[in-house]
N, C-alpha and C positions, 0 to 999 in steps of 0.2 A: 793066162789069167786076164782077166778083162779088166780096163784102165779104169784108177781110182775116178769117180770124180770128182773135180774140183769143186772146194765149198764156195761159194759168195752171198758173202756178209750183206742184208737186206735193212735198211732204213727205209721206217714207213714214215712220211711227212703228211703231215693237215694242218688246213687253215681252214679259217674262217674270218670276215672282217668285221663283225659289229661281235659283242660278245653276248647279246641277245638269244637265250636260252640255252647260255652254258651251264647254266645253273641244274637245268632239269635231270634226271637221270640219267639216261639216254639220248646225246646229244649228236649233234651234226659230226662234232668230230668221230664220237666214236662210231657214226656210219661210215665215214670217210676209213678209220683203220679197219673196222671191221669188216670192208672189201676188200683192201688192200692187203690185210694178212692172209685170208681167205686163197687171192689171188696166187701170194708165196707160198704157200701149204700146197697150191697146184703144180706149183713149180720143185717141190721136192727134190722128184727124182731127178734135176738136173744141178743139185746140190745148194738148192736156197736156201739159206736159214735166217730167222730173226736179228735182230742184233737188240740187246735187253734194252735199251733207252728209247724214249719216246720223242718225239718232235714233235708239238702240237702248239702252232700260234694260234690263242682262240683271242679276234676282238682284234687284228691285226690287217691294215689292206695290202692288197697283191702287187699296187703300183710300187712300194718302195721296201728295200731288200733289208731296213732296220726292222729287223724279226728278230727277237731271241732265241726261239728254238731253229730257227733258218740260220741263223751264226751257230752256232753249236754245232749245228750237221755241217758248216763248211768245216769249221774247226776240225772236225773229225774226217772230214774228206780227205783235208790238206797232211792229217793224220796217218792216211791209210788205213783205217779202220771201216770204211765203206768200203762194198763193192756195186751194190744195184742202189737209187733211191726209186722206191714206190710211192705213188700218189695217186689217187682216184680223177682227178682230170689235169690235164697240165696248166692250167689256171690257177691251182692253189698254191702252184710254185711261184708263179709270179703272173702278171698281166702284162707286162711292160718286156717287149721284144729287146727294148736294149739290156733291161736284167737279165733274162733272159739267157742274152747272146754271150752273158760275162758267165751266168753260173753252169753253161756248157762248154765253155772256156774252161773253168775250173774242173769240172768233170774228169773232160778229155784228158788235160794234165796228170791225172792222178789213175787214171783208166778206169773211171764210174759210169758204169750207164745206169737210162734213165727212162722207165719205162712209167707210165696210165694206164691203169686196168679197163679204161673206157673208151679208150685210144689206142689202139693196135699201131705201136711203130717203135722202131728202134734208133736209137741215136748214132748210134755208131757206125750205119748205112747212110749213103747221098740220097737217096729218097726217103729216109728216115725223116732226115734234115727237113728235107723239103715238106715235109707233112707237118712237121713240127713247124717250119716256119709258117707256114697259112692258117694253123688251128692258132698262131700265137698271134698273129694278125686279125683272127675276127677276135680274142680275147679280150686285145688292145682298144681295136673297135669299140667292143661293147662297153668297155670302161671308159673310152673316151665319151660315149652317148651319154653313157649314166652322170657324167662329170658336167654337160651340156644341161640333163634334165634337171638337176642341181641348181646349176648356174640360173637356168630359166625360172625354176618358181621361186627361187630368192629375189630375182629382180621384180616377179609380179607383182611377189609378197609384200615389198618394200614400195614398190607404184600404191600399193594401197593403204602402205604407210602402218603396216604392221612391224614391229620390235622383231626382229632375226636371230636374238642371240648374243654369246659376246658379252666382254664384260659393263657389269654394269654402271652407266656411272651416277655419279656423287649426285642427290639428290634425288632417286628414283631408288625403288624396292620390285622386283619382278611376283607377279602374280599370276597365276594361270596364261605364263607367257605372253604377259604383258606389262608394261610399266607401268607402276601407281608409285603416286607421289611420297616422298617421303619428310614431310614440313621441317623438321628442323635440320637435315641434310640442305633444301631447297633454300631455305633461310643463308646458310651459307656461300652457297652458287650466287644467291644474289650480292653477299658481299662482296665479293669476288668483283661482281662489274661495277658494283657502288665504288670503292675503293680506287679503279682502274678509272672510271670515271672520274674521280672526285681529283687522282695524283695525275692521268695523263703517264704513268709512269711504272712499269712492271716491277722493277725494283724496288719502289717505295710503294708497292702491292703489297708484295710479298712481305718486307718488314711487318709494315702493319697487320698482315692477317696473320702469322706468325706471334705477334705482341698481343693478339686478341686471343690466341689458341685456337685457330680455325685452322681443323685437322680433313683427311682424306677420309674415308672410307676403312680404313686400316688404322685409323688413329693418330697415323704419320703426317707433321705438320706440312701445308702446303708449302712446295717449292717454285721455283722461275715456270721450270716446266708444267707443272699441275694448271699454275695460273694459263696460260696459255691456252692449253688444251681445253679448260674449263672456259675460256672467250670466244672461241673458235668453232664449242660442240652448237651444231643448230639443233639436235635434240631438245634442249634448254629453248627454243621457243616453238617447241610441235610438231618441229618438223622432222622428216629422215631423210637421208643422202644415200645414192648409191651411184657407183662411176660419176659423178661430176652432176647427176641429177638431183633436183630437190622435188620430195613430196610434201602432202599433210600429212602426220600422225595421227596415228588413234591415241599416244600419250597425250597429257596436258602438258602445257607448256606451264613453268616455272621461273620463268624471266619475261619480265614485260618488254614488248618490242622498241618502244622508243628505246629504252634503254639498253637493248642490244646494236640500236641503234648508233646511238651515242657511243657507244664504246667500241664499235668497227671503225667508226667516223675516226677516231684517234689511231686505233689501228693502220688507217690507211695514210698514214705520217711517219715518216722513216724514223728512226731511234736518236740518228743525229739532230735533224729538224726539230723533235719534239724536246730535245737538250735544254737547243736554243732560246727556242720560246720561253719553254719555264725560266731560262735563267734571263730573259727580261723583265719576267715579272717576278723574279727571285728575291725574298729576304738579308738584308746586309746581312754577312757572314760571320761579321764579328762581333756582331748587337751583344750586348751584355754581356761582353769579355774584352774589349778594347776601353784602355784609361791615358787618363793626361798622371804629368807627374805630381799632378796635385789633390791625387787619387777619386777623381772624379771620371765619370764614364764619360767617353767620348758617343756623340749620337749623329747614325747616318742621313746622310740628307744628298741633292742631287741639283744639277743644274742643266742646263739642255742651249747647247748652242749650235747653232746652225744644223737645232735638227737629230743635232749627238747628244747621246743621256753620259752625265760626267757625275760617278758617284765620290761621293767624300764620306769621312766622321771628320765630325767639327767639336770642339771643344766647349764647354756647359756657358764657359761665359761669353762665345763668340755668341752663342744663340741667344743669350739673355743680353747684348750690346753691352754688357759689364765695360769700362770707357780703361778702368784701372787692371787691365790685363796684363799678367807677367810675363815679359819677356822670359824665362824659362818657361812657360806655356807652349806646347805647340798648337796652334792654333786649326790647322784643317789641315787634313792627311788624305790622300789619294787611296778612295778606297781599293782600287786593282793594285796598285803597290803593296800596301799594305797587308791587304790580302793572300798576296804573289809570295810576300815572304814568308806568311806564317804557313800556306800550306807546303811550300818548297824544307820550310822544318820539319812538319810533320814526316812529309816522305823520305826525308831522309831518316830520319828517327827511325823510319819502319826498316830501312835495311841493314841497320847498325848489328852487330852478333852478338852485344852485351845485352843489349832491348830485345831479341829474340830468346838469347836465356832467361832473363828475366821475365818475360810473356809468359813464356814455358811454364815457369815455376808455379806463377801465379795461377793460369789455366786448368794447372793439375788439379787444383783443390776442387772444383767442378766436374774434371774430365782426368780421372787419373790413370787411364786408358791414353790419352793424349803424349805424341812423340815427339819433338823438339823438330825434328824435320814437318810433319805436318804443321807444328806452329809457322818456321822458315817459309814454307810454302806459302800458307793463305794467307802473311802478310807481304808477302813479294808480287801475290796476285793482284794486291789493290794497285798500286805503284801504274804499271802500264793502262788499267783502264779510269783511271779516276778522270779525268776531263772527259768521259762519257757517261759518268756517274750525274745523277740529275742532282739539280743544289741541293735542294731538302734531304739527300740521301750525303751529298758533301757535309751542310752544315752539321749533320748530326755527326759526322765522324771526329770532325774539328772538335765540338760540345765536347765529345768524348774524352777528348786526347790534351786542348788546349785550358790550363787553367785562366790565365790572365796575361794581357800583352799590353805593355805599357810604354805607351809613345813619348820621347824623349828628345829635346834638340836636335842630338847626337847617331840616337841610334835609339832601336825599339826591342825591348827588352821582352821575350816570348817566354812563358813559362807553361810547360809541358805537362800534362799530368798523366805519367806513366802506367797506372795502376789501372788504366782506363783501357787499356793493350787485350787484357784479358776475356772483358766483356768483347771487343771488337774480333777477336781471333771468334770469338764463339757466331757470331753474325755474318761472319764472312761466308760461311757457308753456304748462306741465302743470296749473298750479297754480290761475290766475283765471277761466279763461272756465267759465260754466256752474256756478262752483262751488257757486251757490245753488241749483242744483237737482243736488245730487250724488248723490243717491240716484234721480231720478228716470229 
């Protein structure tokens, strides 16, 4: 009797990479199976048969082996449910010699070959190999060129200052693949450097633009990062960048140059440095919350010796020479003292566990999504970066938290205003991540 033959189970794979006229009735792929089955119907009588599923990545490229229907066919490789994979040139299995060398790797394991109906050769022979490696060597080739021809008119493109693509940003609308302006987006971008301009300061950016409801693109209020990104794009003054090159645009610019000007000039001041300065020319801290005990408000004032600025609050009748001043008066207080103590209260206040459940509580009526760990958190963040918090971003946390401190002979009586925890936990978010590096 003459020997059965043996059946092997036939997977036909197609690709294609753009999904450009998959749509039509008669498409690329289905010329790609419609060889390929053709091909196994030739092979009959040496016991070929279909296997019912199909594999068809359409709109997928060859360099990289994330294919869903090219996973499935492993799947079923590693299954034993394959025996031959079909495909009309060995390129639509992959382009990439090193994918390649992995999914005849897998093959081999499970005892698959792999035959192209355009390509006479077998895998399972050393000259098979060797055929196969050189048809996947000009493959690789030709994908590496096309990835060059890519490369090249993007950067021409961009020499001549035309938009590429990509998302678009804040203050621009794309039009027949070009940017045009979009005014009251553009209105925003320029607050952005007004504001950065105006504080010297990213952090007291972002409060303020925040406090204004100057949102993204998405509606989503601006953050550290947005600001940033938004000082940094030279699109916003016409121009385009590609590798390290500047061009002209064909877009308008939206930001006037001095004032991008201005606002790199700060840029190029380290976050420390620019601390500093602010806090020389920084507002007393205590202004309108420091009193004598004769409930009168104490007012900042300064002296400068040899050169050094020495800050005080001075008491209402020092400054009016009042002659009948009370000895229970205190008379002038060291504003860094005084100062030293009230924020050294605060921060401790913030790591207390009774002041964080009580944050909590309060927070929730706004955020009732809000965890008691996430409160823990964002007031433990402030704590490490606050001496690089800039004053105007200090004084307001103070404003927040300190109701009234009242300087006394003896000692100075700090009163806290707790209720103020809730609004701050909600700011913090703008406020703590990154803030040490705010300029950068």
């Amino acid at each position: 009797m003459p020997a059965t033959t043996k059946k092997l189970r036939c997977a036909v794979y197609t690709r294609k990479s753009t999904d450009e006229g998959l749509d039509k009735e008669f498409n690329t792929l289905d010329a790609q199976r419609e060889a390929c089955e053709a091909y196994v119907a030739s092979q009959r009588a040496e016991g070929w048969t279909l296997v019912r599923d199909r594999y068809d990545d359409g709109g997928f490229s060859g360099g990289t082996l994330e294919r869903p229907a090219l996973k499935r066919l492993l799947a079923d490789i590693e299954q034993d449910l394959v025996d031959v994979i079909v495909v009309y040139k060995i390129d639509r299995l992959s382009r990439s010699l090193m994918d390649f060398a992995k999914l005849v790797e897998t093959m081999e394991a499970h005892g698959v070959t792999f035959v192209s109906v355009t390509q006479s050769f077998n895998t399972t022979t050393s000259m098979g190999r060797l055929t196969l490696n050189i048809l996947l060597s000009f493959a690789q080739y030709e994908r590496e060129i096309i990835g060059e021809r890519i490369r090249d008119k993007v950067a021409a493109s961009k020499a001549r200052g035309m938009w590429m693509g990509g998302k678009v940003p804040l203050g621009y609308d794309v039009a027949d693949r070009k940017l045009i302006v979009n005014e009251p987006e553009a209105a925003r971008v320029r607050r952005v450097f007004e504001l950065f301009v105006e504080t010297g300061s990213g952090v007291e950016t972002v409060r303020r633009l925040q406090a204004e409801g100057i949102s993204s693109k998405s509606g989503k209020l601006l953050d550290k990062g947005d600001v940033y990104k938004v000082l940094n794009l030279r699109t916003y003054i016409g121009e385009v960048t590609h590798k390290g090159n500047i061009y002209r645009g064909e877009h308008e610019a939206i930001v006037p140059r001095d004032l991008w000007d201005r606002a790199h000039a700060i840029l190029q001041v380290s976050p420390r440095a620019r601390a500093a300065q602010n806090r020389q020319h920084a507002p007393a801290l205590l202004k309108g919350l420091i009193f004598g005990t004769d409930g009168r408000a104490m007012s900042p004032t300064h002296a400068v010796k040899n050169g050094r600025r020495y800050r005080y609050y001075v008491a209402q009748r020092v400054l009016k020479a009042d002659m009948m001043v009370d000895d229970g008066i205190v008379r002038r207080v060291s504003a860094a003292q005084i100062e030293g103590a009230v924020i050294g209260q605060v921060r401790a206040l913030l790591r207390q566990p009774e002041i964080v459940v009580g944050t909590w509580l309060a927070a929730r009526r706004e955020a009732p999504d809000l965890t008691e760990r996430e409160v823990r958190d964002a007031l433990h963040r402030l704590d490490p970066i606050w001496e690089e918090l800039f004053p105007a971003e200090q004084a307001r946390i103070v404003r927040a938290l300190v109701e009234r401190v009242v300087v006394g002979p003896a000692a100075a009586d700090i009163r806290l205003r707790v209720e103020g925890l809730a609004g701050l936990v909600r700011d913090l978010g703008a406020i703590a991540p990154g803030a040490l590096s705010a300029a950068a």
